[in-house]
C-alpha positions, 0 to 999 in steps of 0.5 A: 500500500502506498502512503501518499505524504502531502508536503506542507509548502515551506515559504522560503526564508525572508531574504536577510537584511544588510544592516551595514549597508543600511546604516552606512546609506542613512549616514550618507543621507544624514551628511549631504542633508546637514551640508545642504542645510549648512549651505542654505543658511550660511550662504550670503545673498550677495557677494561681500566682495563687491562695492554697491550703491542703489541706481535708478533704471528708466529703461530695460530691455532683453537682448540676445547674448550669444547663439549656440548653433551646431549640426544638430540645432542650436539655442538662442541665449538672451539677458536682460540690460537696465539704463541705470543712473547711480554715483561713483565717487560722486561721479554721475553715471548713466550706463546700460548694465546687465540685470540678469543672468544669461538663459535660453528663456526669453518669457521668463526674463520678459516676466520678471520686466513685467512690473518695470522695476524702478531700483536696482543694486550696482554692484561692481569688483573694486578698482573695477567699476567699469564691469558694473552689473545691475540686480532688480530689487 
C-alpha cells in the first residue's frame, strides 16, 4: 500500500537584511542633508566682495547674448540690460548694465520686466567699476 505524504509548502526564508549597508546609506543621507542645510543658511545673498550703491533704471530691455548653433540645432541665449543712473565717487553715471543672468528663456526674463522695476543694486569688483552689473530689487 502506498502512503501518499502531502508536503506542507515551506515559504522560503525572508531574504536577510544588510544592516551595514543600511546604516552606512542613512549616514550618507544624514551628511549631504546637514551640508545642504549648512549651505542654505550660511550662504550670503550677495557677494561681500563687491562695492554697491542703489541706481535708478528708466529703461530695460532683453537682448540676445550669444547663439549656440551646431549640426544638430542650436539655442538662442538672451539677458536682460537696465539704463541705470547711480554715483561713483560722486561721479554721475548713466550706463546700460546687465540685470540678469544669461538663459535660453526669453518669457521668463520678459516676466520678471513685467512690473518695470524702478531700483536696482550696482554692484561692481573694486578698482573695477567699469564691469558694473545691475540686480532688480
Amino acid at each position: 500500500m502506498s502512503h501518499s505524504h502531502l508536503r506542507a509548502r515551506l515559504n522560503p526564508p525572508a531574504p536577510r537584511r544588510n544592516f551595514w549597508l543600511e546604516a552606512t546609506f542613512g549616514l550618507v543621507f544624514v551628511a549631504f542633508a546637514a551640508i545642504f542645510i549648512a549651505v542654505l543658511r550660511w550662504h550670503q545673498p550677495y557677494d561681500l566682495d563687491h562695492l554697491t550703491t542703489e541706481g535708478k533704471t528708466s529703461d530695460s530691455r532683453i537682448v540676445v547674448d550669444h547663439i549656440w548653433d551646431t549640426r544638430y540645432g542650436g539655442a538662442i541665449y538672451y539677458r536682460t540690460e537696465a539704463l541705470v543712473s547711480y554715483e561713483i565717487d560722486g561721479q554721475p553715471q548713466n550706463r546700460w548694465l546687465i540685470a540678469s543672468e544669461i538663459t535660453t528663456e526669453r518669457a521668463r526674463l520678459a516676466s520678471k520686466l513685467a512690473d518695470s522695476p524702478k531700483t536696482c543694486q550696482v554692484y561692481w569688483l573694486p578698482d573695477h567699476p567699469e564691469n558694473a552689473k545691475c540686480r532688480f530689487r
